[in-house]
C-alpha positions as CSV (number, residue, x, y, z in Angstrom):
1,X,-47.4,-11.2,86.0
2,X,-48.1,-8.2,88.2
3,X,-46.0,-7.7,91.8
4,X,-48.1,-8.0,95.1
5,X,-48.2,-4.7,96.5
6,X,-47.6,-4.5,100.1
7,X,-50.2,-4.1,102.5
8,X,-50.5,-0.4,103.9
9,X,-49.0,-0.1,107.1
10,X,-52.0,2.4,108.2
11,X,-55.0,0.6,107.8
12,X,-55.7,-3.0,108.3
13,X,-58.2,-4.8,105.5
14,X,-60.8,-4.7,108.1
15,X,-60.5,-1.2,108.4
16,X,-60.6,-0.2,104.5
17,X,-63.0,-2.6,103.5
18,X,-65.8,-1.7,105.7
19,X,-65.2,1.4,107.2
20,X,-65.5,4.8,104.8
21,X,-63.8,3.4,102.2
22,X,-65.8,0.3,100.7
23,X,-64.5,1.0,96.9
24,X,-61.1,0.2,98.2
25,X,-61.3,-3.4,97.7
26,X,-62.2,-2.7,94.4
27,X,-59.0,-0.5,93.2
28,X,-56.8,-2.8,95.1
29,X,-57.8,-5.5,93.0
30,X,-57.9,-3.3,90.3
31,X,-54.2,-2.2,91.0
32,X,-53.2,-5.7,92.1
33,X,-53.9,-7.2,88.4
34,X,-52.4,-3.9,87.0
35,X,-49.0,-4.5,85.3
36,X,-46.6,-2.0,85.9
37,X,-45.2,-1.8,82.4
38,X,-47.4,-2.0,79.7
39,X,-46.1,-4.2,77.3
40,X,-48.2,-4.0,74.6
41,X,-46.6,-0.3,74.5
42,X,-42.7,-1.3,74.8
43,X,-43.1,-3.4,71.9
44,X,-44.5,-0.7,70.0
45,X,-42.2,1.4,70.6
46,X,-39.6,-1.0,70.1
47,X,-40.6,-1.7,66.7
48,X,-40.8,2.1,65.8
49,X,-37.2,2.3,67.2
50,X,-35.9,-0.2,65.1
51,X,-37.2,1.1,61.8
52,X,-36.1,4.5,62.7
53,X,-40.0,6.0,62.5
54,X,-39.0,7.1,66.1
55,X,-38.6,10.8,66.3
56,X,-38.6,13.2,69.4
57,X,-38.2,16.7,69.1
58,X,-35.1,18.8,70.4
59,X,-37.2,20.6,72.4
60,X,-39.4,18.0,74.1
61,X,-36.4,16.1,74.4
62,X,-34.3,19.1,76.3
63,X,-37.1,20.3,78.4
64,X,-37.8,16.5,80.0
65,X,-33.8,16.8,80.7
66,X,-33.8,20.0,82.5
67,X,-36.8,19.1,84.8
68,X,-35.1,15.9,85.3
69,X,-31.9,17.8,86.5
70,X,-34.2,20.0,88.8
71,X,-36.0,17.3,90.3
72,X,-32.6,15.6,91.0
73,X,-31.3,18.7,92.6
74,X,-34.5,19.0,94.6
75,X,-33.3,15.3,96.0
């Protein structure tokens, strides 16, 4: 079940949903029934995990850790 998003604190509902941005009540509702995790995915990946067909590269795998590092020091 997907979290409630919080209302933004710069526009009221009356403002976004009938001033220039009509669609909006569309992609909140959208968003609203959006999960945040994809679960079908996890268990996917899960599975390929446990059966060691899971693989990343060395080099996909040390390049997502250096820009990690970076953003961290950016922090």
């Amino acid at each position: 079940m997907p979290e409630k998003r919080k209302e933004h604190p710069c526009f009221s509902d009356k403002e976004i949903f009938s001033g220039p941005f009509p669609d909006m009540k569309k992609i909140y509702h959208i968003l609203d029934n959006t999960p945040d995790v994809r679960f079908e995915r996890v268990l996917a990946l899960k599975k390929l995990i446990e059966t060691g067909k899971y693989h990343v590269s060395n080099d996909v795998l040390a390049e997502k850790m250096i820009k990690e590092s970076l953003l961290e020091l950016k922090k």
